[in-house]
C-alpha positions in Angstrom: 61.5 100.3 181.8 59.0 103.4 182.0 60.5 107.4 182.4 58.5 109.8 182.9 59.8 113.3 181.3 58.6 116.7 182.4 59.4 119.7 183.8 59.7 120.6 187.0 56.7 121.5 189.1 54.3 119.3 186.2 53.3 117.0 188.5 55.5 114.0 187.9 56.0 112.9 192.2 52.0 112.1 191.6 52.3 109.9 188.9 55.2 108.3 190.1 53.2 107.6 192.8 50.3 106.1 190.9 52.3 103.6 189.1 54.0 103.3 192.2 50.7 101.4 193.3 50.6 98.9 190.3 50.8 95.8 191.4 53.4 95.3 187.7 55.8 98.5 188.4 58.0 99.7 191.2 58.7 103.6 191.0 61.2 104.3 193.6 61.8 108.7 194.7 63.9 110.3 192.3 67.4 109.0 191.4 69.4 111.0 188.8 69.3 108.0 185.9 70.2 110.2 183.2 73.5 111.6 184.9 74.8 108.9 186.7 74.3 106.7 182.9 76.4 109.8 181.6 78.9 108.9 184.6 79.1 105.1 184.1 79.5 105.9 180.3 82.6 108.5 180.8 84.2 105.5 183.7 83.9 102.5 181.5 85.0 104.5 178.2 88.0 106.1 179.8 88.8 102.4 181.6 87.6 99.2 179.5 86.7 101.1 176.4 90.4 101.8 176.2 91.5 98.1 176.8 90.6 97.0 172.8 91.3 98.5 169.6 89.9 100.5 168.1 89.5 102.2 171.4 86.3 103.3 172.0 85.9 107.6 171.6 86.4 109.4 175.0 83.6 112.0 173.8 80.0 111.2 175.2 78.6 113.5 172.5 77.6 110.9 170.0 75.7 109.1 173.3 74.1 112.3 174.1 72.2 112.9 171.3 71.3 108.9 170.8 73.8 108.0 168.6 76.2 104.5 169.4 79.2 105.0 168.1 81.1 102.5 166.1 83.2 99.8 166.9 83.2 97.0 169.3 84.8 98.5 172.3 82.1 101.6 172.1 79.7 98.5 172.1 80.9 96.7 174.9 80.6 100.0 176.9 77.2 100.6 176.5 76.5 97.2 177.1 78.2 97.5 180.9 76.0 100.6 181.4 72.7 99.2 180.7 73.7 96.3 182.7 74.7 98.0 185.8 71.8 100.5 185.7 69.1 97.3 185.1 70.6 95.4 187.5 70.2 97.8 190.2 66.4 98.5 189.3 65.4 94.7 188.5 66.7 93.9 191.5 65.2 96.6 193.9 61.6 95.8 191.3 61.7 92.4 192.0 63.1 93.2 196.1 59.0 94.7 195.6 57.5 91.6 194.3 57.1 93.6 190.9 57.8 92.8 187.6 59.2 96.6 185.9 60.4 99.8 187.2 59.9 103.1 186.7 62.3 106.2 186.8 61.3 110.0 187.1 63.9 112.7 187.8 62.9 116.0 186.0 66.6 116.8 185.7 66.6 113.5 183.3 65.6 115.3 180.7 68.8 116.5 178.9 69.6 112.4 178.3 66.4 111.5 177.2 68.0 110.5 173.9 70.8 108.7 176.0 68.5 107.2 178.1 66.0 106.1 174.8 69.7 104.4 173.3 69.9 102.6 176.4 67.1 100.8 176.8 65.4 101.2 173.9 62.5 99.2 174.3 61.7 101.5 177.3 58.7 103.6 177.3 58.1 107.6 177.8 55.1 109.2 179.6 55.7 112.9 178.7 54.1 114.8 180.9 53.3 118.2 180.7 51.4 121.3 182.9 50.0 124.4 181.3 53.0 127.2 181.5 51.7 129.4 183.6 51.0 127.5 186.1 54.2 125.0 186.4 55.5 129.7 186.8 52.9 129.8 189.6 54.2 126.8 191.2 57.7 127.5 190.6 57.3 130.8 192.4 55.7 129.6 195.4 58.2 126.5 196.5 61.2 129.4 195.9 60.5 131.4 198.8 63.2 130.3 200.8 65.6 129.0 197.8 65.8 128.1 194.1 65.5 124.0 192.8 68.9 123.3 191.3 67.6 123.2 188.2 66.1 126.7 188.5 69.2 128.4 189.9 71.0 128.8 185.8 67.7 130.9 184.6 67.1 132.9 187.9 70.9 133.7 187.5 70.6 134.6 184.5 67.3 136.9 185.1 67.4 137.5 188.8 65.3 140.8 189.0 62.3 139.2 187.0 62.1 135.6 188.6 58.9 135.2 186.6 60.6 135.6 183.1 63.3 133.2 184.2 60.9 130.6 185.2 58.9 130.9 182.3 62.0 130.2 180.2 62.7 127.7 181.7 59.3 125.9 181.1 59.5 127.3 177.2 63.1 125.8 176.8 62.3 122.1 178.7 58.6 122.0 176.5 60.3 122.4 173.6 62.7 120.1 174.2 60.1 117.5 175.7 57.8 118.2 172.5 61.1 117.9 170.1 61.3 114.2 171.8 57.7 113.1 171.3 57.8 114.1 167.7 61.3 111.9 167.0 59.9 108.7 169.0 55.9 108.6 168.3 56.0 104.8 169.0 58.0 104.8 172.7 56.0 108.4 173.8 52.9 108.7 175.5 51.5 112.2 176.7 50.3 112.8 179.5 48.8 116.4 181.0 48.6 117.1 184.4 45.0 118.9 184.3 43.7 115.3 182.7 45.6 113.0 185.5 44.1 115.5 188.1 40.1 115.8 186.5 40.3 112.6 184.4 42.0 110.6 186.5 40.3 107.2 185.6 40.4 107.7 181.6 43.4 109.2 182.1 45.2 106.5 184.3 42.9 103.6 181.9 45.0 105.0 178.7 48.5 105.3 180.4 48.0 101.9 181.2 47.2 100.6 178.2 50.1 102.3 177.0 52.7 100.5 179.1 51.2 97.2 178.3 49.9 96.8 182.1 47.1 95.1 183.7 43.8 97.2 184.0 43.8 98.9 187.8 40.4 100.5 188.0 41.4 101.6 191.7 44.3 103.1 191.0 43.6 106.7 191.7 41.9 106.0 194.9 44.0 103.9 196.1 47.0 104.9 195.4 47.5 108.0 198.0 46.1 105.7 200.6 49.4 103.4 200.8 53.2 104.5 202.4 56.0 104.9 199.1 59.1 105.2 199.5 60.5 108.8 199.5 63.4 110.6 198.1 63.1 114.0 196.1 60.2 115.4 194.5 57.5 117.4 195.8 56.8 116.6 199.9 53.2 117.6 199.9 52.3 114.7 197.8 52.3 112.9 201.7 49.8 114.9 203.2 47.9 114.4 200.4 45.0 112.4 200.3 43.7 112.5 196.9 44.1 114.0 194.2 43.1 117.8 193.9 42.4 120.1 191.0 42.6 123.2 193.1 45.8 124.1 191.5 44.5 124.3 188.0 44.5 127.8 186.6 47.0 129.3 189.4 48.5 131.2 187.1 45.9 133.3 186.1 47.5 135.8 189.2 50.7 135.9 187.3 51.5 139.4 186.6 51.8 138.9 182.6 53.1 142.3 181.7 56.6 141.2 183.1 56.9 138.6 180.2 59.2 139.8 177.4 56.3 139.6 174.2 59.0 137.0 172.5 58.7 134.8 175.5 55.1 135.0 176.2 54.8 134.4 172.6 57.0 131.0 172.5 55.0 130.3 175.5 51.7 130.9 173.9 52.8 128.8 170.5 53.5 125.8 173.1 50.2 126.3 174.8 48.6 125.9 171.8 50.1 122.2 170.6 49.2 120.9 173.6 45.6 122.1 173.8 45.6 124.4 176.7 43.7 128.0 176.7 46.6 131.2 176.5 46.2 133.2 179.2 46.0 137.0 178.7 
């Protein structure tokens, strides 16, 4: 199992399509893991969990934050889920004629410790964009609408959108960052700018990584070939290979709208990751 963890705008339809094109891994469009595992676990413990005692606890709080909570029946529930979820994406890998799938849903990210307890040999590619531009990008695909997973900070700053989407990448970072540090051995990180300028070093260590077969081709190839679609960003179809053009788009931002907490939270993140602070 592979999930790749980032926020939105970072990038992650691309790479999902570049393992995508492994001959080893299926990456299918987005799917919403994270919340229907939370859904599967709230069914079974409110139905089988409740069929044994001790019964198993009807709070998901404990499997939230990566804890498995005691007893047998809490056992046997989290058992069902991983085997539901796995079946579906074995089957639809192997329906591919590959061995191991892959799962990216940007929305995932508040179960990444439920989704680490549930398969936990999986692995995570933590991907990450420099701040200012994942504000850039934000901004330009909201001209007609917010993402779903915008709407909660624009509502709760909707006469400086640029603020609110800068919050949101500071909150998600941190919380992508916080997830590395606790699981060194399962994370990988990735940056966009690397994938985009590096692409075969980059795409030679993420392999490695995974445990998958060298694919020196990948980065050419891969854009070259139909995937299947299903959320993310569209523009990845018209593309024909991969582009740097979009590094440093927020340099435009207008900065002086950034409360000088945020933009310095932001510039503390920009920092552990290596990337320049803009000014």
């Amino acid at each position: 199992m592979i999930f790749i963890l980032s926020t939105e705008r970072a990038g992650s339809t691309l790479l999902r399509v570049l393992l995508d094109s492994h001959p080893q891994v299926a990456a299918p469009g987005e799917l919403g893991l994270g919340d229907l595992c939370h859904r599967l676990l709230i069914i079974l413990t409110r139905t089988l969990g409740q069929t044994e005692s001790p019964a198993s606890p009807l709070s998901t709080d404990l499997w939230l934050a990566g804890v498995a909570p005691q007893g047998e029946a809490a056992a046997k529930v989290l058992a069902e889920t991983r085997a539901l979820v796995d079946g579906i994406l074995s089957r639809y890998a192997q329906a591919c004629g590959k061995e191991r799938w892959c799962n990216k849903t940007p929305s995932d990210l508040p179960y990444a410790e439920l989704l680490r307890l549930l398969f936990p040999e999986a692995r995570f590619l933590c991907l990450h964009r420099h701040g200012y531009d994942v504000v850039a990008s934000c901004l330009e695909v909201s001209r007609y609408g917010y993402m779903r997973e915008l709407a909660p900070y624009v509502m709760s700053s909707p006469s400086n959108t640029v603020a609110a989407m800068m919050r949101s990448w500071v909150e998600k970072t941190e919380q992508i960052l916080q997830f590395e540090s606790y699981w060194k051995q399962q994370c990988m990180r990735v940056r966009y700018e690397d994938l985009v300028s590096q692409p075969q070093s980059t795409l030679d260590a993420v392999l490695r990584f995974l445990d998958l077969r060298p694919c020196p081709d990948l980065h050419t190839s891969a854009l070259q070939h139909p995937h299947h679609k299903g959320g993310g960003d569209p523009r990845i179809w018209t593309t024909e290979g991969l582009e740097s053009d979009r590094i440093g788009a927020g340099k435009k931002l207008p900065k002086a709208l950034l409360p000088r907490a945020l933009a310095d939270q932001a510039a503390t993140l920009l920092d552990k990751l290596g990337y320049p602070v803009i000014c």
